[in-house]
C-alpha positions as a printed Julia matrix, in Angstrom:
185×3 Matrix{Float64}:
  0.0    0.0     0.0
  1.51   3.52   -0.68
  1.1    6.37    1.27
  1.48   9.95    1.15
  3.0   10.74    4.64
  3.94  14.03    6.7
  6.94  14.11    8.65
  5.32  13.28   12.04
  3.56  10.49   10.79
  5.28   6.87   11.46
  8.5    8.0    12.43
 11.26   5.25   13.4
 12.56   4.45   16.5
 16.16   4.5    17.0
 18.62   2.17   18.68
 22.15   2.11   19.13
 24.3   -0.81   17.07
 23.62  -2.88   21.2
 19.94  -2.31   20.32
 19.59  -0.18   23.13
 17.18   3.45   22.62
 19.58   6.03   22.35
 17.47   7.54   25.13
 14.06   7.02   26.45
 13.01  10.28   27.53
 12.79  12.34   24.56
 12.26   8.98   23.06
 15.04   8.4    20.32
 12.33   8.74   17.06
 13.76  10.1    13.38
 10.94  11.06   10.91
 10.29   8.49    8.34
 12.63  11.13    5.97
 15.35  10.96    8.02
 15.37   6.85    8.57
 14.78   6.57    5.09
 18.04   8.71    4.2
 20.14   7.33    6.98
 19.15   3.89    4.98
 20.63   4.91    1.6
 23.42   6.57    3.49
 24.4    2.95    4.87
 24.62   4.08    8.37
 21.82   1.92    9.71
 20.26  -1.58    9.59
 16.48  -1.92    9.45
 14.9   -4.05   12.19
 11.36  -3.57   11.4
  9.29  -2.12    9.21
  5.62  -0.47    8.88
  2.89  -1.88    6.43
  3.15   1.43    4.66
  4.95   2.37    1.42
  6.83   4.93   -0.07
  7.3    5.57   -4.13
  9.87   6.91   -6.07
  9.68   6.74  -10.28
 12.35   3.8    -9.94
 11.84   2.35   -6.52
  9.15   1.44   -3.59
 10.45   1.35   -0.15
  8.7    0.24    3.38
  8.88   2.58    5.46
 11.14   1.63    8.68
  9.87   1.5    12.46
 13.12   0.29   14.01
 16.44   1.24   12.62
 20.05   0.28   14.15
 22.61   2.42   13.99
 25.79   0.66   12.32
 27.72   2.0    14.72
 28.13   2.3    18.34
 27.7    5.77   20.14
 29.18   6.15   23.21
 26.55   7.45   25.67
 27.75  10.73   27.64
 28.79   9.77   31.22
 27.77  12.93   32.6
 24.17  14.4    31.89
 24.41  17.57   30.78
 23.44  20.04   33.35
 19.64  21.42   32.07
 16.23  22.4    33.71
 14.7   19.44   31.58
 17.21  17.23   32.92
 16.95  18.66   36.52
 13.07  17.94   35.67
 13.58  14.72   34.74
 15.78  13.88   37.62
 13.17  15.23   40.28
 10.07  13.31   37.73
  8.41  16.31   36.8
  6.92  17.33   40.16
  8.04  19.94   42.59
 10.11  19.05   45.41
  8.38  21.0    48.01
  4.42  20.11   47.37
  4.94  17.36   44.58
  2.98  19.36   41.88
  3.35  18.73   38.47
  2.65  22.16   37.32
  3.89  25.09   36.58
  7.54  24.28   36.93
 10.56  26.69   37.4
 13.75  25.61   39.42
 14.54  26.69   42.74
 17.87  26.93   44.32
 17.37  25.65   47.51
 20.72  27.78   48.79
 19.81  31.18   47.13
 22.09  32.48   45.24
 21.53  35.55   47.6
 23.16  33.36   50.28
 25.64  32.19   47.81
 24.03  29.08   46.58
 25.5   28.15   43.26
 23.72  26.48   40.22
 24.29  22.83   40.53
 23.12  19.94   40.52
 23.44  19.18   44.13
 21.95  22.55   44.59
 18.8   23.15   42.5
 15.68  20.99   42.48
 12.39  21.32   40.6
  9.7   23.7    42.16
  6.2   24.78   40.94
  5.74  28.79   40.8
  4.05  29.16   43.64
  6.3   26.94   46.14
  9.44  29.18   44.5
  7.83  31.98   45.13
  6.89  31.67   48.57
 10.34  30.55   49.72
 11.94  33.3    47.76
 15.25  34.03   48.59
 15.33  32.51   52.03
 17.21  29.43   53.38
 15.03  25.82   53.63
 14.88  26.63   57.47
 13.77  30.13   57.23
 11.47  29.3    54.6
  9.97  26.13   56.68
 10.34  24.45   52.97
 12.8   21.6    52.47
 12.76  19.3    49.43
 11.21  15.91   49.33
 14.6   14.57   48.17
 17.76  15.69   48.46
 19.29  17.21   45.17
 21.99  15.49   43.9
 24.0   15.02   40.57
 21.96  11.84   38.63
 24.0    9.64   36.61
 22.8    9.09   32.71
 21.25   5.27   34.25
 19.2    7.17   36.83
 17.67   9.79   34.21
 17.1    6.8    31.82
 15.15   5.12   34.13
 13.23   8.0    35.37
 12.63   8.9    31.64
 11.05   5.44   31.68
  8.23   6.67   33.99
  6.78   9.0    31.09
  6.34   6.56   28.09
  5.6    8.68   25.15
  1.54   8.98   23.67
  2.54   6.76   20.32
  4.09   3.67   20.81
  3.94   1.05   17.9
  4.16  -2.85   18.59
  7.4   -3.16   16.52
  9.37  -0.98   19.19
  7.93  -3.08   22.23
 10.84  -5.92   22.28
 13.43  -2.52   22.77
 11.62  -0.48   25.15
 11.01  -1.51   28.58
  7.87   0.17   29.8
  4.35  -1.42   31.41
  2.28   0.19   29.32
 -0.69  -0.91   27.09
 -0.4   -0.37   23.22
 -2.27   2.22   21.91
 -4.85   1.05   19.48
């Protein structure tokens, strides 16, 4: 069957040449575009593929849902320091009244009392918890995160990224992701 298809539609998932996501949380996708280059570019192996086609004048093509990447890519060893990553880390929910909403970062030193912006200081806070403890220290404030912030190793955000499987997930990715999830129909 071919298909006309937009570049959101049926997009590939991406694993590393040990099969592996190259992450979970954003999910490692390409657009059906980019698998399909990567493909004539020889720098992946396709795993699995959709029911759908794509046409050229001299060629028809299955579109790919899993691609391997030929070769290995070393994972960083330190996650970058980033308020999505510090979001991640604390699992999308502020650190003072668990909310998922409205999220800023708070340094729980202020910087006002020379609290630097680190991992092992800064934690994720909703608006209004950041704004009621303001610049003042935990104690002063009465407010003290619900865990300790500390520096998360790429294994830890991996896993937490785990927690938030993403709205589309198509059976041929399920033997390379490891979520409890139901399919979507």
């Amino acid at each position: 069957m071919t298909i006309s298809v937009s570049p959101q539609a049926l997009p590939a998932l991406v694993l590393n040449a040990d099969y592996r996501p190259l992450s979970y949380y954003p999910l490692s996708l390409w657009s059906w575009q980019d698998a399909i280059k990567a493909v004539f570019l020889d720098r992946v192996n396709i795993i699995a593929e959709y029911d759908h086609s794509v046409s050229s004048p001299s060629f028809t093509m299955r579109l790919p849902s899993v691609v391997c990447l030929k070769t290995y890519v070393q994972p960083s060893r330190h996650p970058a320091f980033t308020r999505f990553n510090v979001f991640l880390r604390d699992k999308f929910e502020c650190q003072y009244c668990g909310s998922p909403d409205d999220l800023t970062f708070d340094h729980v030193i202020p910087r006002a009392h020379g609290g630097e912006t680190t991992w092992c200081n800064v934690v994720a806070a909703c608006s209004p918890c950041n704004l009621r403890k303001g610049s003042k220290l935990p104690k002063q404030a009465g407010m003290h995160p619900h865990q300790k912030p500390y520096h998360p190793t790429v294994q830890d955000l991996h896993n937490n990224g785990r927690l938030f499987p993403p709205n589309y997930l198509h059976e041929s990715w399920m033997d390379y992701l490891y979520w409890d999830v139901e399919l979507q129909p």
